[in-house]
C-alpha positions as CSV (number, residue, x, y, z in Angstrom):
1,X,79.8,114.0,135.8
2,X,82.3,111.3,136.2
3,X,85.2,110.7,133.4
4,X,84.0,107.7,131.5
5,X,84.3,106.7,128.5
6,X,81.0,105.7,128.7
7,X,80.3,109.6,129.5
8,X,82.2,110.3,126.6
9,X,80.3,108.5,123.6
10,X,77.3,109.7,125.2
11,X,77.9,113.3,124.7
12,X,79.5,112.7,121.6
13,X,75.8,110.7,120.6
14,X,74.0,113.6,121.7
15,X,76.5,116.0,119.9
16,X,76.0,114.5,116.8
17,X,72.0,114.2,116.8
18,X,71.8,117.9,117.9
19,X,74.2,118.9,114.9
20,X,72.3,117.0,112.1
21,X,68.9,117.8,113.8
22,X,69.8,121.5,113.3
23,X,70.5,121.3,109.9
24,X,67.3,119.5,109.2
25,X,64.8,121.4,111.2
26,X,67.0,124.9,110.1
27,X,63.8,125.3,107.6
28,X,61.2,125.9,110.5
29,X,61.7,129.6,110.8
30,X,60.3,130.5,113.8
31,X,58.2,134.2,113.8
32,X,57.7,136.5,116.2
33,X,55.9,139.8,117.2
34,X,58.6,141.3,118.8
35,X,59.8,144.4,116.7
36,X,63.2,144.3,115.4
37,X,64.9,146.9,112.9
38,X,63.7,146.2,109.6
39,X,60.9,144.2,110.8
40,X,60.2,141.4,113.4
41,X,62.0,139.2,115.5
42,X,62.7,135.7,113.5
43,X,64.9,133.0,113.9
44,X,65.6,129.0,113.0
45,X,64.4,126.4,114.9
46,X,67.6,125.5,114.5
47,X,69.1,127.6,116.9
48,X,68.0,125.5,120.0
49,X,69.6,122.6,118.5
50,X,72.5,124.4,117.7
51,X,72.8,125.5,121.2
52,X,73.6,121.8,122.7
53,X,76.1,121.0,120.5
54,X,78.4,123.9,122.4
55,X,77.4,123.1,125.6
56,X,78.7,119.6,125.2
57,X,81.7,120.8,123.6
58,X,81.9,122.9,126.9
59,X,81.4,120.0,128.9
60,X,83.8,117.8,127.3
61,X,86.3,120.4,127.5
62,X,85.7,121.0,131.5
63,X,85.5,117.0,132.3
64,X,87.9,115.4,129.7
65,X,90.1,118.4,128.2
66,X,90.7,120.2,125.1
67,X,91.7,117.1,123.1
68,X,88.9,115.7,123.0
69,X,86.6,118.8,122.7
70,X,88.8,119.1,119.2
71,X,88.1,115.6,118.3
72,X,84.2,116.1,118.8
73,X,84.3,119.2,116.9
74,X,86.5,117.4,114.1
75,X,83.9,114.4,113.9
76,X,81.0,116.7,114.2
77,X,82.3,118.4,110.8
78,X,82.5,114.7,109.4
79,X,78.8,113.8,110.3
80,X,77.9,117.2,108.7
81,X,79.4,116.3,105.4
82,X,77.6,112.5,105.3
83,X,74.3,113.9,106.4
84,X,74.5,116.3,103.7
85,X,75.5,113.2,101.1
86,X,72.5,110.8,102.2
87,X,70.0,113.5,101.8
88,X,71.0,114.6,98.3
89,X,70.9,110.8,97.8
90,X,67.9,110.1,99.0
91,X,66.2,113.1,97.2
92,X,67.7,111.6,93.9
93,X,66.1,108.1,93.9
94,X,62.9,108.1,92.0
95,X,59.6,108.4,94.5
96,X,56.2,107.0,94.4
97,X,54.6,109.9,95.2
98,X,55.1,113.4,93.6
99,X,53.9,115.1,96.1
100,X,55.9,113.2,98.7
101,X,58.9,114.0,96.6
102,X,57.7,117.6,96.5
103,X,57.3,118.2,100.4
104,X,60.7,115.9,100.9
105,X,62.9,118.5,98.2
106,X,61.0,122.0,100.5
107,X,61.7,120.5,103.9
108,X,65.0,118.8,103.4
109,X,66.6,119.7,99.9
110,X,70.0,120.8,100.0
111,X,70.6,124.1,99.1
112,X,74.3,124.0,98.4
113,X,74.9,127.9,99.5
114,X,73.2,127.3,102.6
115,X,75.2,124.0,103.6
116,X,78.6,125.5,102.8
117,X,77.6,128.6,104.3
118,X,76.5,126.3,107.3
119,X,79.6,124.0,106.9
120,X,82.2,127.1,107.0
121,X,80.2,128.9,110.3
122,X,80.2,125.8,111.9
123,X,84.2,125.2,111.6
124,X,85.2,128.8,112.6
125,X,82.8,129.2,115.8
126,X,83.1,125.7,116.7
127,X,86.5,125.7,116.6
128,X,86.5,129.4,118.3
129,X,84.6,128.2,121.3
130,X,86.9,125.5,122.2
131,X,89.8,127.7,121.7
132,X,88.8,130.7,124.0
133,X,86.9,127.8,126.6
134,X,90.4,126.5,127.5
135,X,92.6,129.9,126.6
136,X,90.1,131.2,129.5
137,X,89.3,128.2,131.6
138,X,93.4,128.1,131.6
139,X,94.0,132.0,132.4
140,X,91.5,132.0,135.8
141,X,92.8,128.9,137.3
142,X,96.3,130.0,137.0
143,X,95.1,132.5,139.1
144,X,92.7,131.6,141.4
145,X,93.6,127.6,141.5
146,X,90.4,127.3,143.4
147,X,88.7,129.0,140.9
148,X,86.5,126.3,139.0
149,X,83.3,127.8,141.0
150,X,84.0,131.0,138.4
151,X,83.5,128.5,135.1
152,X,80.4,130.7,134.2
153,X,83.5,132.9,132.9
154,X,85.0,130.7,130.8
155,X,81.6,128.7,129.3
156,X,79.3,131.8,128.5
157,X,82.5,134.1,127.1
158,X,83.2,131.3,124.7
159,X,79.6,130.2,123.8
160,X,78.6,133.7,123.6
161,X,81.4,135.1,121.2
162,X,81.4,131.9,119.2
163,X,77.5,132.3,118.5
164,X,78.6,136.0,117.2
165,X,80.9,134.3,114.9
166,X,78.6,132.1,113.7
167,X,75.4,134.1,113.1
168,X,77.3,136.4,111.0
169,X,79.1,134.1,109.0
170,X,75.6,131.8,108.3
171,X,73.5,134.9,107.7
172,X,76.2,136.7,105.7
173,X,77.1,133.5,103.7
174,X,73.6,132.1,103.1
175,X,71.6,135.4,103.2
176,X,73.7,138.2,102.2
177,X,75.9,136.3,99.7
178,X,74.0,133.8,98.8
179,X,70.5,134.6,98.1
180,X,72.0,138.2,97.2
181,X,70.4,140.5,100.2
182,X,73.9,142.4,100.9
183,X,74.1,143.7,97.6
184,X,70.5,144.9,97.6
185,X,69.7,148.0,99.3
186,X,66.6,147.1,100.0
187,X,67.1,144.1,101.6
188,X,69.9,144.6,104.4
189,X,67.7,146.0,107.0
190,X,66.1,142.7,106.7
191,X,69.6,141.1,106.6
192,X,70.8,143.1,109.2
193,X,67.7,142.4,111.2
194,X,68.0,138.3,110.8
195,X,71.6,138.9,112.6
196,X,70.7,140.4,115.4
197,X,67.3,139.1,116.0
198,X,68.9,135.3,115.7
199,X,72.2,136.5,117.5
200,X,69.9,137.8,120.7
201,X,67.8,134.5,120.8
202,X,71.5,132.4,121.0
203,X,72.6,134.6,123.6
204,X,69.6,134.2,125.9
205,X,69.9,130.4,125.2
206,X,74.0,130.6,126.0
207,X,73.2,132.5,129.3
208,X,70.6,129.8,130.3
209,X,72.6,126.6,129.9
210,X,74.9,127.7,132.5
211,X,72.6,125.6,134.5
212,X,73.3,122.4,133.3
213,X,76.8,123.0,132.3
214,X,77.5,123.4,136.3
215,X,75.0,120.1,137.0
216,X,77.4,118.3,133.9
217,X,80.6,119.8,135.1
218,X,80.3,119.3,138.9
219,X,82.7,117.1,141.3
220,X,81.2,113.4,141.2
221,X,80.5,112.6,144.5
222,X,83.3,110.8,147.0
C-alpha cells in the first residue's frame, strides 16, 4: 500500500465505521453448538467488527509509523464518546411510535456499564497493540534488517495479546462487575465461559487477517 494521505483517511474512515459498528451491533449475540465450560460457545457480533479496527491500526503502524497508529487510536476513543452522546440523544426525543421507541431502547440503548466497560477495554488493548506492534516490529529488524518478511511476528503477537486484554476487561467490567456474575457463584462458569469462548473466536479472526495485513503492508510496486 503506497503512503498517501489519501491512504491514510481511508483507513482511518474504515477505522472509525468498524469501531461504532461494533458497538452497535455488540447486542447480536451470536450462539453456537460448540460445548464450552459452563455451557456453549457464544460470542458478539461485535467481535468481527472489532477485529478490523486492529488490523488497520497494524497497517497504519507498518506503512506510516507509530505516530499515527496513536493518533487513530486517540480519535477512535473520540468517535466512541460522540456515538455514545447521539444515541442517548436520539433515544430521548419523543417517538411516534411506541413500539419503535421500544425496539430502538433493546437494540441500541445505552447501558452505561457496558459503554464504560467498552470505553476502558478499548483504551488499554488499543493502546497495548500499538505499543508491543512497534516495541516488536522494532526488536526483529534491529536484527534481521531484512526482516519485514517475518511481520506475522510482530502483527499477530500484538493483535493476539491485545484481544486477551480486551476480552477480559469487557467481560469482567460489563459481565462480572456490572451485571454482578463474579460475585455470584453460580454464574462464573458462565462468566468464565463468555471469556474464553469470545477470546478463542478473536484469536482465530487475528490469525486469519495476516492475509490482508501482508496484501496492505506489501512494497508498492517500482
Amino acid at each position: 500500500m503506497r503512503k498517501t494521505q489519501e491512504g491514510l483517511l481511508a483507513l482511518g474512515m474504515l477505522f472509525a465505521v468498524a469501531l461504532i459498528l461494533s458497538n452497535v451491533v455488540a447486542a447480536k449475540v451470536v450462539a453456537t453448538a460448540i460445548p464450552m465450560p459452563g455451557g456453549t460457545l457464544v460470542f458478539p457480533g461485535a467481535v468481527f467488527c472489532y477485529a478490523i479496527t486492529f488490523l488497520v491500526t497494524d497497517v497504519v503502524g507498518e506503512v506510516w509509523g507509530r505516530r499515527e497508529a496513536r493518533a487513530i487510536v486517540r480519535w477512535g476513543f473520540a468517535a466512541q464518546l460522540l456515538a455514545a452522546a447521539l444515541l442517548l440523544f436520539t433515544q430521548a426525543l419523543p417517538a411516534a411510535s411506541p413500539e419503535v421507541q421500544g425496539a430502538y431502547r433493546t437494540l441500541l440503548g445505552q447501558n452505561w456499564a457496558f459503554v464504560g466497560a467498552s470505553l476502558v477495554a478499548y483504551a488499554i488493548s488499543q493502546s497495548w497493540d500499538v505499543f508491543v506492534f512497534h516495541r516488536l516490529r522494532d526488536a526483529v529488524l534491529a536484527r534481521h534488517p531484512d526482516g519485514r518478511g517475518r511481520r506475522w511476528i510482530w502483527n499477530n503477537a500484538s493483535t493476539m495479546s491485545s484481544q486477551l486484554l480486551d476480552t477480559v476487561v469487557f467481560v469482567g467490567l460489563a459481565f462480572g462487575c456490572g451485571l454482578g456474575w463474579l460475585f455470584d457463584a453460580a454464574m462464573r462458569p458462565a462468566l468464565f465461559s463468555l471469556m474464553l469462548g469470545q477470546y478463542l473466536v478473536k484469536v482465530l479472526l487475528a490469525a486469519l487477517d495476516t492475509i490482508p495485513f501482508y496484501l496492505l503492508t506489501r512494497p508498492p510496486a517500482p
